[in-house]
N, C-alpha and C positions, 0 to 999 in steps of 0.2 A: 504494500500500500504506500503510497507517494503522499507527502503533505502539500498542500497548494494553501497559499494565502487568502484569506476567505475575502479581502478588499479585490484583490486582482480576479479570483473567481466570478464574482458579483459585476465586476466593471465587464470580464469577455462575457456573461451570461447576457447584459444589459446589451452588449455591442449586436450580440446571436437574437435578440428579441427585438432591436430598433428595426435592425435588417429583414427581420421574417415577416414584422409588420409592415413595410415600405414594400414587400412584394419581391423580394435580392433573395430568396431564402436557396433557388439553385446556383447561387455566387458561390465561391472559392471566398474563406474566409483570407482578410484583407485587413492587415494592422494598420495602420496610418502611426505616421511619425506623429503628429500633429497632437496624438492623445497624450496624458500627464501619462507617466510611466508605462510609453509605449514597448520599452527594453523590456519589462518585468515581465508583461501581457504577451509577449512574443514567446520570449521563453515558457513561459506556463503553458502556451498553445501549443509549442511544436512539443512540450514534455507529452499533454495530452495527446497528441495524435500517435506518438510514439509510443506510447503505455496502450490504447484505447481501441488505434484505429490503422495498429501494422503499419504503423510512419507514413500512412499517406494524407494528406492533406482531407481537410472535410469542408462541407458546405455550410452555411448558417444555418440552415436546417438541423444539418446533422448533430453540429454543437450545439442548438438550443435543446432539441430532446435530450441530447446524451446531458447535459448541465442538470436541466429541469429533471431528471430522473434521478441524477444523482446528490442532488439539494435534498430529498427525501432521507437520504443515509448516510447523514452528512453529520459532524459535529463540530462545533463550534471552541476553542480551546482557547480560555484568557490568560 
């Protein structure tokens, strides 16, 4: 089991939810420099797809189900 930062989790789940709402949800997800700690959010993505998804790249689709499913089994640690 991998730990991920539950801020940086929340920010890609947020990024996988603006985009599936806007209708991009068969896009290739797509970091933007532009975001506040878009190094942290990069890294966390390619760890997930590497852990998750046999290191290939996924869609905002695919990362919002796989997030939204695993926010259920998720814990919280302060």
């Amino acid at each position: 089991m991998k730990d991920f930062s539950f801020l940086i989790l929340a920010k890609l789940f947020n990024l996988a939810k603006t985009e599936v709402y806007n209708r991009n949800g068969d896009e290739f997800v797509f970091i933007s420099g532009r975001c506040s700690g878009h190094e942290e959010i990069q890294m966390s993505y390619e760890e997930i797809c590497e852990l998750y998804h046999q290191g290939k790249p996924m869609t905002y689709q695919k990362l919002f189900d796989f997030l939204k499913a695993k926010e259920k089994n998720s814990r919280v640690v302060l």
